[in-house]
C-alpha positions as CSV (number, residue, x, y, z in Angstrom):
1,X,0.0,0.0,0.0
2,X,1.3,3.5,-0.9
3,X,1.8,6.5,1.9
4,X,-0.3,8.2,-0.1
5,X,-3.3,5.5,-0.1
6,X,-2.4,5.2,3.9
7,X,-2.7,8.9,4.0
8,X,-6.2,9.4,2.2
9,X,-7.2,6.0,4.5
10,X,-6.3,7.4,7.8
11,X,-8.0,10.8,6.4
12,X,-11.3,8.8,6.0
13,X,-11.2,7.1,9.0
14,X,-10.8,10.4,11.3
15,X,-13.3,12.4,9.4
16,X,-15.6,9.5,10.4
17,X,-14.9,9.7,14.2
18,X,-15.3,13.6,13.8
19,X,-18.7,13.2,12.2
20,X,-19.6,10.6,14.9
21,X,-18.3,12.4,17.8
22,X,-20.4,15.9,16.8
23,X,-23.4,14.1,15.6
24,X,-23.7,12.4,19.3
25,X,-23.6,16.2,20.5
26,X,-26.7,16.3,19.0
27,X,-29.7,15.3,20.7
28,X,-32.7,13.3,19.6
29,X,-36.0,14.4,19.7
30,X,-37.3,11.5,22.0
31,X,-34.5,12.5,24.1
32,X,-35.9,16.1,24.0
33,X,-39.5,14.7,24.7
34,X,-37.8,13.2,27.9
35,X,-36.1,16.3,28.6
36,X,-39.5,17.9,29.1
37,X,-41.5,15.1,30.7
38,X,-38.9,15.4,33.6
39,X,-38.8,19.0,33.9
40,X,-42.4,19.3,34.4
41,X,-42.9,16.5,37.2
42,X,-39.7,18.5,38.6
43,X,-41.7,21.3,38.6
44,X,-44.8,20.0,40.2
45,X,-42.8,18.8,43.3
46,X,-40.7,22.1,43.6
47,X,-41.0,25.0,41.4
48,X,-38.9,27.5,42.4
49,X,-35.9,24.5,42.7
50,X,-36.2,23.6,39.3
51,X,-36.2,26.8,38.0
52,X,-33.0,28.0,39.5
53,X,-31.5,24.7,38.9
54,X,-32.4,24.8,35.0
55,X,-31.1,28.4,34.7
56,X,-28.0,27.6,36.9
57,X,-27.0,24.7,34.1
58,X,-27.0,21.7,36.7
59,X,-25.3,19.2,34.7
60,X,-29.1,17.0,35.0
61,X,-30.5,19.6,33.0
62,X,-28.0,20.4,30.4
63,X,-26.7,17.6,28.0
64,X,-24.4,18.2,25.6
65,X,-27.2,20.8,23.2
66,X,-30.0,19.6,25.1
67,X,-31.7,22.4,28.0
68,X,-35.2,22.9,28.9
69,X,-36.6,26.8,28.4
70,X,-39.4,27.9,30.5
71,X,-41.7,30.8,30.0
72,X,-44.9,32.3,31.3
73,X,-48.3,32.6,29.0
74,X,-46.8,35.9,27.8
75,X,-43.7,35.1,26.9
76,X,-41.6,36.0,29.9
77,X,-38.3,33.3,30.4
78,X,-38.7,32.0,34.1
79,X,-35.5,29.8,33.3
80,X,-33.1,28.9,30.8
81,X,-30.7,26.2,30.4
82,X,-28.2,28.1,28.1
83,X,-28.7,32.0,28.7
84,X,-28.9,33.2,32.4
85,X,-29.6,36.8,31.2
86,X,-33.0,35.9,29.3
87,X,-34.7,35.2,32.8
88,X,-37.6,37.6,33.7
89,X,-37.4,39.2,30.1
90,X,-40.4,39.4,28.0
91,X,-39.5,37.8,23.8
92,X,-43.0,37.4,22.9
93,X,-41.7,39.4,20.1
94,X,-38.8,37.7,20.1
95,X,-37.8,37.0,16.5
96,X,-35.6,34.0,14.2
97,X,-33.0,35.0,11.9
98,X,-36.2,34.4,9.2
99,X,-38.2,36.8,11.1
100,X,-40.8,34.2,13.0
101,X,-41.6,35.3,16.1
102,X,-41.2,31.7,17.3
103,X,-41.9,32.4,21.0
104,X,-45.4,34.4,20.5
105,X,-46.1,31.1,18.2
106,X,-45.1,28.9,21.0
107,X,-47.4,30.9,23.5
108,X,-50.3,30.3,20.8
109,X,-50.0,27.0,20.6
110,X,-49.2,26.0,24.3
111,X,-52.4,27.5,24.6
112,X,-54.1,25.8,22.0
113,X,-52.7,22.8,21.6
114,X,-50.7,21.8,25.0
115,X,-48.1,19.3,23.8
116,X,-46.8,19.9,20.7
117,X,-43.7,20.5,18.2
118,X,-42.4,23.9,16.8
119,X,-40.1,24.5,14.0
120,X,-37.6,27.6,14.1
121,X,-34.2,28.8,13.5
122,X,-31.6,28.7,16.8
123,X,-27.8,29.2,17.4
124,X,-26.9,26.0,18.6
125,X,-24.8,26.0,21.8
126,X,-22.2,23.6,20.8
127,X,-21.5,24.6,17.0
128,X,-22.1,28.6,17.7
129,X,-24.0,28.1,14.0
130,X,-27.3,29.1,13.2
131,X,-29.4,25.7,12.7
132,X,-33.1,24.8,12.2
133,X,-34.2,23.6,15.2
134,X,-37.3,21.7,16.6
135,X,-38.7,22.5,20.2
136,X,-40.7,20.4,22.1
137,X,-43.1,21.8,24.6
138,X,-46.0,21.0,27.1
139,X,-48.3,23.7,28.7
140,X,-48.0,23.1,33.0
141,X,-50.4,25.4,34.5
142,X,-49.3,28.8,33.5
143,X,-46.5,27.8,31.9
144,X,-44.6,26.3,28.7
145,X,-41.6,23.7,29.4
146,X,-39.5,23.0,26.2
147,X,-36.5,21.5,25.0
148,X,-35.1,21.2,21.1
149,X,-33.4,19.4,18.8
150,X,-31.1,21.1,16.8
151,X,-31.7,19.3,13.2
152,X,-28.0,19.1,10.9
């Protein structure tokens, strides 16, 4: 075998584990379904616990691109699993680089709907790139608990 066929081999091979090791950054949208289900029955034992853990990235509620997001009925963030500074601010008019003003839409349908997917554009926390990305939410009370997948 040539250096050069070695070469273009071992190339191969470690732009393989490269792809592998950032597509398993990327979570799945059962695991983001998860993600949710235990936020809420986290939040029906202690509110005010998860919130502050959720914003404070406790390694339970951050994996790899994976966070739950929690707002009020009018759009307020009451935690965040990425972005600290967005508690207590109102992005109901919030908008994606494609000018959807995803979190009014996710208000809407939290209220309409209850459990559901949402499609939008996001910067994903681990690539710093601008991605589609698909949240999952469920209405609790007064509030909507999500978590996304970032698609590639």
């Amino acid at each position: 075998m040539t250096l050069k066929r070695v070469l273009v081999l071992l190339g191969a091979l470690v732009w393989s584990v490269a792809v592998t090791a950032v597509a398993e950054d990327f979570a799945t949208a059962k695991e983001a379904e998860a993600m949710v289900v235990k936020a809420v029955a986290a939040i029906k034992v202690n509110k005010a616990k998860t919130l502050e853990e959720i914003t404070n990235k406790d390694s339970k509620w951050v994996v790899g691109d994976l966070y739950p997001v929690v707002y009020d009925l009018q759009g307020k963030v009451l935690a965040h699993g990425q972005n600290a500074k967005q508690v207590g601010k109102d992005l109901l008019e919030l908008k994606d680089p494609d000018g959807k003003l995803f979190v009014k839409e996710r208000v809407e349908l939290a209220n309409s709907k209850g459990k559901f997917w949402q499609d939008y554009k996001f910067t994903d926390p681990v690539t710093k790139k601008i991605l589609p990305k698909q949240m999952y939410c469920e209405k609790l009370d007064a509030m909507v608990v999500c978590a996304g997948i970032y698609k590639r």
